[in-house]
C-alpha positions as semicolon CSV with decimal commas, in nm:
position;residue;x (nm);y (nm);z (nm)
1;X;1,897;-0,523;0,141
2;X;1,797;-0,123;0,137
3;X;1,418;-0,089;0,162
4;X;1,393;0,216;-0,007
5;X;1,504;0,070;-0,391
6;X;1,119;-0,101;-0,319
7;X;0,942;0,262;-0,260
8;X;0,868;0,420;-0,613
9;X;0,781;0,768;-0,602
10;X;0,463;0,712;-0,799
11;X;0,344;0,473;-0,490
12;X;0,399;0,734;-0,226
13;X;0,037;0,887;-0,224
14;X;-0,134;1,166;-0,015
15;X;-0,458;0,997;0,065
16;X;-0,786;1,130;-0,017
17;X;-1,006;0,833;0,120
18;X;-1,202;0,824;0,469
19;X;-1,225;0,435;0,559
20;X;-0,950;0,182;0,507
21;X;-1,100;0,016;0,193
22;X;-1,123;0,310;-0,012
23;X;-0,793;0,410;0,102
24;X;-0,671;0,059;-0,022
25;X;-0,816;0,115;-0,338
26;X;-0,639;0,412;-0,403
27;X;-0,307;0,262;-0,348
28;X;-0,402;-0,086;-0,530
29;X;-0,476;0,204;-0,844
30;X;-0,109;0,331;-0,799
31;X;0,027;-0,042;-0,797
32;X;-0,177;-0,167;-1,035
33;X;-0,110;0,097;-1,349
34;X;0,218;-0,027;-1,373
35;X;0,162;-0,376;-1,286
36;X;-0,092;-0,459;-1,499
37;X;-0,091;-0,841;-1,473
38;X;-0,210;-0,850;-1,054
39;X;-0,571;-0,815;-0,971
40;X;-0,670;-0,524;-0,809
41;X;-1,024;-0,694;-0,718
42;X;-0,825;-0,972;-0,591
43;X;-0,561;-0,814;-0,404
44;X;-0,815;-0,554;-0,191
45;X;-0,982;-0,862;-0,121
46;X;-0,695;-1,060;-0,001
47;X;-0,560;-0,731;0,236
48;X;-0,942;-0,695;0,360
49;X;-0,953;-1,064;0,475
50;X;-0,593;-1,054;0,661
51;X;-0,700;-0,714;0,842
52;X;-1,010;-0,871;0,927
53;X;-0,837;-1,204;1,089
54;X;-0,572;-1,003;1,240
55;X;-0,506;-0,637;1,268
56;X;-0,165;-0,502;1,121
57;X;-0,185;-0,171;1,358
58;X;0,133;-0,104;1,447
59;X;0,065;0,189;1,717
60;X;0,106;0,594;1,687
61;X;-0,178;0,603;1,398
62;X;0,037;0,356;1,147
63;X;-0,103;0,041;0,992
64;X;0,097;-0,198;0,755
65;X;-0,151;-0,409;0,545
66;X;0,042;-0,724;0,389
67;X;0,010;-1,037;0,196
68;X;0,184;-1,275;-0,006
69;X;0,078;-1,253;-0,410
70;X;0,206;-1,512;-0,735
71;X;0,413;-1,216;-0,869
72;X;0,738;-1,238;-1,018
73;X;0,900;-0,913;-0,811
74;X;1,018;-1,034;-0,493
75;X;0,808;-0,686;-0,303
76;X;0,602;-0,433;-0,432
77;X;0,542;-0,143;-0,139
78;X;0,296;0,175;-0,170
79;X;0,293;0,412;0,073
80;X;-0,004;0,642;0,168
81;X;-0,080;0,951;0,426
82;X;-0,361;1,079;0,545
83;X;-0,376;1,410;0,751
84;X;-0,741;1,379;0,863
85;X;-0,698;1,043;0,975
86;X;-0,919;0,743;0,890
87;X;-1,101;0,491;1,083
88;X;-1,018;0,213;1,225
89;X;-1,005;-0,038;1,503
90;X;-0,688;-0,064;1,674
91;X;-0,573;-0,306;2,008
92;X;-0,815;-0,097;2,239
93;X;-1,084;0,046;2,005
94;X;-1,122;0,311;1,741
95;X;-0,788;0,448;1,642
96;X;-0,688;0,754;1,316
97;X;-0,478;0,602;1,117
98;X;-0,232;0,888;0,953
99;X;0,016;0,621;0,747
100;X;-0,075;0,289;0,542
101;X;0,187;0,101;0,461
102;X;0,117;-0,147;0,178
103;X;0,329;-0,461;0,126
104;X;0,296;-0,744;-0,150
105;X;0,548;-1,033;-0,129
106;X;0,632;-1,263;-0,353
107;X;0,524;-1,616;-0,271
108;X;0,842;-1,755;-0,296
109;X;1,019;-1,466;-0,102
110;X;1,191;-1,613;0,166
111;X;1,314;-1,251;0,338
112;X;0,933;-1,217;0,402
113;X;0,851;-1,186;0,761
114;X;1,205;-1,024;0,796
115;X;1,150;-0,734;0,564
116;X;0,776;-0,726;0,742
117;X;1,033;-0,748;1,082
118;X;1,213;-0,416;0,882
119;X;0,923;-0,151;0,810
120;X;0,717;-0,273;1,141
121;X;1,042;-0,138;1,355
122;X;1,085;0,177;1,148
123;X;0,728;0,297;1,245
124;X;0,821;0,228;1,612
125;X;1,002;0,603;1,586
126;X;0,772;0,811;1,707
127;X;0,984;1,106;1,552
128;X;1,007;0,915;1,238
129;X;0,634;0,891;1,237
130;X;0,529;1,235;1,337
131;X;0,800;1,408;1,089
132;X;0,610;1,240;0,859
133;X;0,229;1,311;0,881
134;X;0,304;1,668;0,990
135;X;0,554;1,714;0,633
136;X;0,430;2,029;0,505
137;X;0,388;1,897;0,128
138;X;0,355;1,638;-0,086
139;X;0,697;1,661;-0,180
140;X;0,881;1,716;0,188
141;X;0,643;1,348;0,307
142;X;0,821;1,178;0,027
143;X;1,183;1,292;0,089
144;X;1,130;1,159;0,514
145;X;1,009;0,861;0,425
146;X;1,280;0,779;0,151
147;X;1,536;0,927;0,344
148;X;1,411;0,747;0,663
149;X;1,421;0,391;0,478
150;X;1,745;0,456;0,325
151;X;1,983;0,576;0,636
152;X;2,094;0,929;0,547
153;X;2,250;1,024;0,801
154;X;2,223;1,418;0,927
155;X;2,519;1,641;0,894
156;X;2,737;1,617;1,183
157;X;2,886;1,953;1,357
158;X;3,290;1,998;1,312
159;X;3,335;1,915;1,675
160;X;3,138;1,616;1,682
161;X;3,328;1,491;1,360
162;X;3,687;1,562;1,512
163;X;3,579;1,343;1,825
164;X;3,461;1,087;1,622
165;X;3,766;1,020;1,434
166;X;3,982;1,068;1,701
167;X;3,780;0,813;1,871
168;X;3,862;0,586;1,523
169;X;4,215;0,642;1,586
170;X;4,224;0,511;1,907
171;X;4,003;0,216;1,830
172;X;4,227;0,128;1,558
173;X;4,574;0,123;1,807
174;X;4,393;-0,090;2,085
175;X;4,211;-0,341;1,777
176;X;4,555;-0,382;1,621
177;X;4,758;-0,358;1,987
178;X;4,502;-0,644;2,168
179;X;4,480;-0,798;1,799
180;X;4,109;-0,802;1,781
181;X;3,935;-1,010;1,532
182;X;3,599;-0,733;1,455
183;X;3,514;-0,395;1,549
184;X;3,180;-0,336;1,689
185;X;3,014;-0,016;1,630
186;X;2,715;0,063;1,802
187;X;2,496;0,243;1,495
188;X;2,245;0,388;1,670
189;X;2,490;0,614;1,820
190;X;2,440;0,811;1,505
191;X;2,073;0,965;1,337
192;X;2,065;0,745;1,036
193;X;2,291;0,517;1,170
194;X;2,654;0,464;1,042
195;X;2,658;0,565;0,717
196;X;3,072;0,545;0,645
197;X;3,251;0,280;0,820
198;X;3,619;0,370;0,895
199;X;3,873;0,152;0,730
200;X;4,078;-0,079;0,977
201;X;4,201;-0,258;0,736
202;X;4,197;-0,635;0,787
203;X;4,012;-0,625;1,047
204;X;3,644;-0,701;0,996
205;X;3,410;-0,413;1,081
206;X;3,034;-0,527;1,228
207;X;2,731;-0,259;1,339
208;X;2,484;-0,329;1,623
209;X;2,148;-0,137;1,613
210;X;1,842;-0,180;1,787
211;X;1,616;-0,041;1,453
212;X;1,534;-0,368;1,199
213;X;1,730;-0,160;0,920
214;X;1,970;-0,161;0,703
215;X;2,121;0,126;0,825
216;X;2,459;0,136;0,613
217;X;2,379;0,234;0,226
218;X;2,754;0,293;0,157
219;X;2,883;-0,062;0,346
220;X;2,671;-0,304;0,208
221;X;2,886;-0,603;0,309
222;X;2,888;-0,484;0,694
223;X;2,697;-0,725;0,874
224;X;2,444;-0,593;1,119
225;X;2,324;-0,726;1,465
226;X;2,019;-0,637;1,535
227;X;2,013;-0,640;1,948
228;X;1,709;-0,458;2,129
229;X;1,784;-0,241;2,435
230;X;1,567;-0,002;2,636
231;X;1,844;0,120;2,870
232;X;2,170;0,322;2,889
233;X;2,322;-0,058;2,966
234;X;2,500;-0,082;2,597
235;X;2,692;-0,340;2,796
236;X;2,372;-0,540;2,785
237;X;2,306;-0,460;2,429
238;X;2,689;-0,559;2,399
239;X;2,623;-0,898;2,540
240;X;2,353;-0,989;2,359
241;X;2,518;-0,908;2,026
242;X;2,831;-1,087;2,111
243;X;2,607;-1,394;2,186
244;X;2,398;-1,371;1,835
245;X;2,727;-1,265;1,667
246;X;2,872;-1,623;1,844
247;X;2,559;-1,812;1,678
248;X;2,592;-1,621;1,332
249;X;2,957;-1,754;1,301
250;X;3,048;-1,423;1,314
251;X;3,281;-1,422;1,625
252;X;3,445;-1,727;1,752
253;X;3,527;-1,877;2,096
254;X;3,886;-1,736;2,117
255;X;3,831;-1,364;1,970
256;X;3,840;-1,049;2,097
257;X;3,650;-0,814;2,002
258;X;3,720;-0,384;2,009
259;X;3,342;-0,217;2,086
260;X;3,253;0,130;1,989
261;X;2,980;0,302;2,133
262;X;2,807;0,645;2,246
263;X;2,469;0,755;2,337
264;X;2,173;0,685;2,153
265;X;2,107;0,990;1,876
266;X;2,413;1,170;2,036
267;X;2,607;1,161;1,674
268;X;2,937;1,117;1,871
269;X;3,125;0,827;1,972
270;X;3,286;0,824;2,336
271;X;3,385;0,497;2,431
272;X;3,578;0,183;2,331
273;X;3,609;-0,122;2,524
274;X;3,766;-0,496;2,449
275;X;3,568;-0,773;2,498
276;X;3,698;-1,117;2,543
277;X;3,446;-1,380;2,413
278;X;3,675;-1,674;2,579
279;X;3,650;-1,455;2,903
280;X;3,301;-1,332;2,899
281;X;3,120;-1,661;2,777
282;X;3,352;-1,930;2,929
283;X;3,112;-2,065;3,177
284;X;2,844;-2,150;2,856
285;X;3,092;-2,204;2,628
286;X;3,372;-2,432;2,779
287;X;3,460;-2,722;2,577
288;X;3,014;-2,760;2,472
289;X;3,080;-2,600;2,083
290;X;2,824;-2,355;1,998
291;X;2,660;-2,152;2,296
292;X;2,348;-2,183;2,035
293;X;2,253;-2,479;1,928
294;X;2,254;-2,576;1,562
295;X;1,869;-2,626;1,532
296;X;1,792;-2,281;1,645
297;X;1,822;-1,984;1,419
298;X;2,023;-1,648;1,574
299;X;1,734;-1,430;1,449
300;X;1,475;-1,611;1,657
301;X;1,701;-1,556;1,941
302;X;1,768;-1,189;1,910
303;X;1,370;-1,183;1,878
304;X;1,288;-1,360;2,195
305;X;1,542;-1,153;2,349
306;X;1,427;-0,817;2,238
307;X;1,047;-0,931;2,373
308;X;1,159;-1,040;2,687
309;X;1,359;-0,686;2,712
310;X;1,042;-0,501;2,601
311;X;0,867;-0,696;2,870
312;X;1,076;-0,618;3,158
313;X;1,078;-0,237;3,090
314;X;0,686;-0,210;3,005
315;X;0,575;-0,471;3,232
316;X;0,159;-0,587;3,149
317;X;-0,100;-0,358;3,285
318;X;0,175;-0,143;3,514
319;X;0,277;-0,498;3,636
320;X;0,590;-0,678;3,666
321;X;0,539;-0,983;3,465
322;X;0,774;-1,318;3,487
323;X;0,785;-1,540;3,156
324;X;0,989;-1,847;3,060
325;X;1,072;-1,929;2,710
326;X;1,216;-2,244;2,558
327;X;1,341;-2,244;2,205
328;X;1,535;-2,509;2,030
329;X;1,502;-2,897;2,046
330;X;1,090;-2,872;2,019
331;X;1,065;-3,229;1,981
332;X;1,258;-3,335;2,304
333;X;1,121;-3,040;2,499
334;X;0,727;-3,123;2,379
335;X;0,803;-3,473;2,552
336;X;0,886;-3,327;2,911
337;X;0,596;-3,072;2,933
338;X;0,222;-3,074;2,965
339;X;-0,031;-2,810;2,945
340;X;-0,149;-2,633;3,233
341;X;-0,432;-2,440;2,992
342;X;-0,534;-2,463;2,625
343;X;-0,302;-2,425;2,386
344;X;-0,368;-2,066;2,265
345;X;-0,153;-2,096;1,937
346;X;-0,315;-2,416;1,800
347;X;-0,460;-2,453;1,486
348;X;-0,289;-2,150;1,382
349;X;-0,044;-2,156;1,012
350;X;0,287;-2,162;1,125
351;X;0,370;-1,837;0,959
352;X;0,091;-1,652;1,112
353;X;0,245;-1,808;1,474
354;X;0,616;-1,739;1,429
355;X;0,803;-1,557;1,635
356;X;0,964;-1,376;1,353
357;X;0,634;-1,217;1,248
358;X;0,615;-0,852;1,463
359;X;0,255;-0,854;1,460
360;X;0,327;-1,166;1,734
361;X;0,485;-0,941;1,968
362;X;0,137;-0,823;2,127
363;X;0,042;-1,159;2,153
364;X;0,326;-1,308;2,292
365;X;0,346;-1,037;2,565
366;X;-0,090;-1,064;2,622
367;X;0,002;-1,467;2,718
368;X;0,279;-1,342;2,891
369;X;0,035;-1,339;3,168
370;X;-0,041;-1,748;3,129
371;X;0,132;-1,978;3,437
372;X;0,396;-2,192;3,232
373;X;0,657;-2,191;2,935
374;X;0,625;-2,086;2,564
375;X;0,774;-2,336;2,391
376;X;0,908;-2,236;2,040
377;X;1,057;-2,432;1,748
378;X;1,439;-2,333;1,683
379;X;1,279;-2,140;1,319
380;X;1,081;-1,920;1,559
381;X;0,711;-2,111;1,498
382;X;0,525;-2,074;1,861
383;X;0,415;-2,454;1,967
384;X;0,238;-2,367;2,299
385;X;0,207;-2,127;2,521
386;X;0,134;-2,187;2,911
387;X;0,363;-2,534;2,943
388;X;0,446;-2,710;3,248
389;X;0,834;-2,797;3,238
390;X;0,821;-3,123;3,360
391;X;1,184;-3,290;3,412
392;X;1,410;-3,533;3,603
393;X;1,559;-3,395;3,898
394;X;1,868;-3,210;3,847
395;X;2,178;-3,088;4,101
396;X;2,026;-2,756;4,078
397;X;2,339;-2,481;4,113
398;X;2,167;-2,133;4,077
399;X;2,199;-1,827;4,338
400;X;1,974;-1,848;4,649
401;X;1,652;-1,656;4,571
402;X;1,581;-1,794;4,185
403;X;1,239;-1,959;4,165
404;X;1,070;-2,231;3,979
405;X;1,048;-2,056;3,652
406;X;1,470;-2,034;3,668
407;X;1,490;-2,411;3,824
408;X;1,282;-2,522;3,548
409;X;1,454;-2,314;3,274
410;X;1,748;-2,450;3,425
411;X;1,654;-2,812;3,388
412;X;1,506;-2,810;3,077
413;X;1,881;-2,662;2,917
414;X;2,015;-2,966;3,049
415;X;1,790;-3,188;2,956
416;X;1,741;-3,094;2,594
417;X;1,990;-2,946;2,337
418;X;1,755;-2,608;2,392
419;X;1,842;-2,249;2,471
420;X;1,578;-2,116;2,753
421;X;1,484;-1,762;2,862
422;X;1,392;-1,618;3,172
423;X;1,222;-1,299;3,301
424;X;1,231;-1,262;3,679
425;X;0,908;-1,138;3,756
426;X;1,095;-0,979;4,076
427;X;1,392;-0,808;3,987
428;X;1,303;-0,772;3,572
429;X;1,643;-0,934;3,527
430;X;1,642;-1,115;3,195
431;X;1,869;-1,467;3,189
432;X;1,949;-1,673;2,949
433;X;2,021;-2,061;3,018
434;X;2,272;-2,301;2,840
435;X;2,342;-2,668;2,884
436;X;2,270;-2,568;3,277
437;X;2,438;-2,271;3,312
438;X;2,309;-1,931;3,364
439;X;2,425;-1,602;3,165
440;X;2,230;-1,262;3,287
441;X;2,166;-1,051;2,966
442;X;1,972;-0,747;3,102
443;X;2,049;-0,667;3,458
444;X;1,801;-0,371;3,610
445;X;1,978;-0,158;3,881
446;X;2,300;-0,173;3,689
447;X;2,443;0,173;3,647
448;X;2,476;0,269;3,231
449;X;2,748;0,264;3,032
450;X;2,939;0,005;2,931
């Protein structure tokens, strides 16, 4: 779905107000005169009680204040700047806040903590962000942020145009030549993203991007991976797509699959490679069905995946940090572990402890830190963090040098129909384990490129 058909002008406000609840009331005015049936008094209330139980800071001066409301449109969102800053306490004390981002959900919307998912990883582009509270008018802060949430895509130069399609040509010989079943384009090769996908026919066109967006206005039916990657590895990226895409139903066992990609920004394509799932996934995927399992969803996945990536890069404190996670098959898994601490997620809603919800990802990286497992439900709702994996002996068959966390990540696959996830707290090397079999997603030291 576009985000942008949800951002009416009238709800894109300069802000006049110092503190955050007289900044709120100013944009619960601007919903509220054409939705005359919601409660303002109610509403402020409802948005003061969630910041007060848990902050919706996103970082770089932006905060994204949300609930759900018994409304009949599925979102309402208001939008408010404010160049002088206003208070407030962020992750490490007082922060200025610069952008408010208001959203109202329907109770019934089930796109929820997606669309949440959506707008939080928009404001995670710092040039996105600063093009925005330094917009000379009124008028120039509403055209970013509508263009921003709707993909346009700059103007590319003559040259960079003539690559690109030359670099379509090609992909379209080898796709047809190797008989590919998709073509993979890596969007964030472009500003925007990829605005005006090429027509190859029958052959099924998908986009991988590492920005929660729907990043192609014009192809609406394209189907859109969203893979996190902090490197020039797009093979990485590539890998981790292929796997979701695998879950998704998107690819099967026996395609191939023609990848186009180019750096980051770059507006210009330069590389195509084929992929052969069969090839490249035959030690996960050999005669076990699904290298997911059906009780875990892809999008809790791609989520644990993108965490684990941010973790390896960032590290905790200037740290390396090692983490285990088990997701699928809760039930089964629950009965072979035992806590090594208190369960810091207990007692929590489920919704307010899913995986799925990007105000989690600060959480889930501060019990990072914790000895032992997070063990999360295959719909992406946290169960425990700091778990001892406690299972029968197995043959263990993994490369001299792996650890306990990768023995136990290792036996837990096997045990359980579960998908586990490893960071190695040595080498940053994120792995992935499958009915006892290891698959390395993001390898550090590995030259870029594909």
């Amino acid at each position: 779905m576009q985000l942008d058909r949800y951002i009416a002008e009238d709800r894109i406000l300069d802000l006049k107000g110092r503190d955050l609840k007289s900044v709120l009331v100013e944009m619960l005015d601007a919903v509220c005169e054409k939705k005359p049936k919601l409660s303002k008094r109610s509403l402020l209330k409802e948005l003061i009680n969630r910041e007060n139980a848990m902050t919706t800071y996103l970082g770089r001066g932006v905060i994204l204040p949300h609930i759900r409301v018994n409304m009949r449109s599925r979102f309402i969102f208001a939008v408010g700047r404010s160049k002088n800053g206003i208070e407030y306490d962020g992750f490490s004390g007082p922060e200025k806040v610069h952008l408010v981002f208001v959203l109202l959900a329907s109770e019934k919307e089930r796109n929820y903590l997606q669309v949440l998912a959506s707008i939080a990883r928009a404001f995670r582009d710092e040039s996105f962000v600063e093009r925005l509270v330094s917009a000379p008018s009124h008028e120039v802060f509403r055209e970013y942020l509508l263009a921003g949430f709707s993909g346009v895509q700059s103007e590319l130069s003559a040259q960079q145009t003539k690559i690109n399609k030359l670099i379509f040509l090609q992909t379209a010989r080898l796709a047809k030549g190797a008989e590919a079943s998709s073509i993979l384009f890596f969007a964030d090769t472009m500003i925007g993203g990829v605005e005006e996908i090429p027509d190859f026919g029958e052959t099924p066109t998908v986009l991988i991007s590492s920005k929660l967006l729907d990043l192609h206005a014009t192809s609406s039916t394209v189907p859109t991976l969203h893979i996190q990657a902090f490197s020039s590895k797009r093979f990485s990226q590539l890998r981790s797509a292929a796997l979701i895409g695998l879950g998704r139903g998107l690819f099967k066992f026996n395609d191939k699959i023609c990848c186009v990609g180019g750096i980051a920004d770059s507006n210009q394509f330069d590389s195509v490679v084929l992929i052969d799932i069969k090839q490249e996934f035959r030690s996960v995927l050999t005669n076990k069905g699904s290298v997911l399992p059906s009780n875990v969803k892809p999008e809790v996945i791609e989520r644990v995946i993108a965490i684990a990536t941010e973790l390896t890069v960032e590290g905790r404190e200037g740290k390396k940090i090692g983490a285990l996670f088990v997701i699928g098959d809760s039930g089964k898994v629950e009965a072979l572990t035992k806590p090594l601490v208190l369960n810091p997620f207990y007692g929590y809603k489920p919704e307010d402890r899913n995986i799925l919800n990007p105000f989690m990802d600060e959480t889930v990286k501060e019990f990072s830190s914790i000895d032992g497992a997070f063990i999360i439900k295959g719909d992406g709702v946290i169960v425990s963090a700091g778990s001892l994996i406690n299972v029968p002996d197995y043959d263990h068959k993994l490369p001299s040098g792996l650890g306990a966390r990768h023995a136990a990540a290792f036996a837990i696959s096997l045990a359980t129909q579960c998908v586990s996830i490893v960071i190695s707290s040595s080498s940053g090397q994120v792995t992935l384990f499958r009915n006892g079999v290891m698959l390395p997603l993001i390898e550090k030291g590995v030259s870029g490129g594909f």
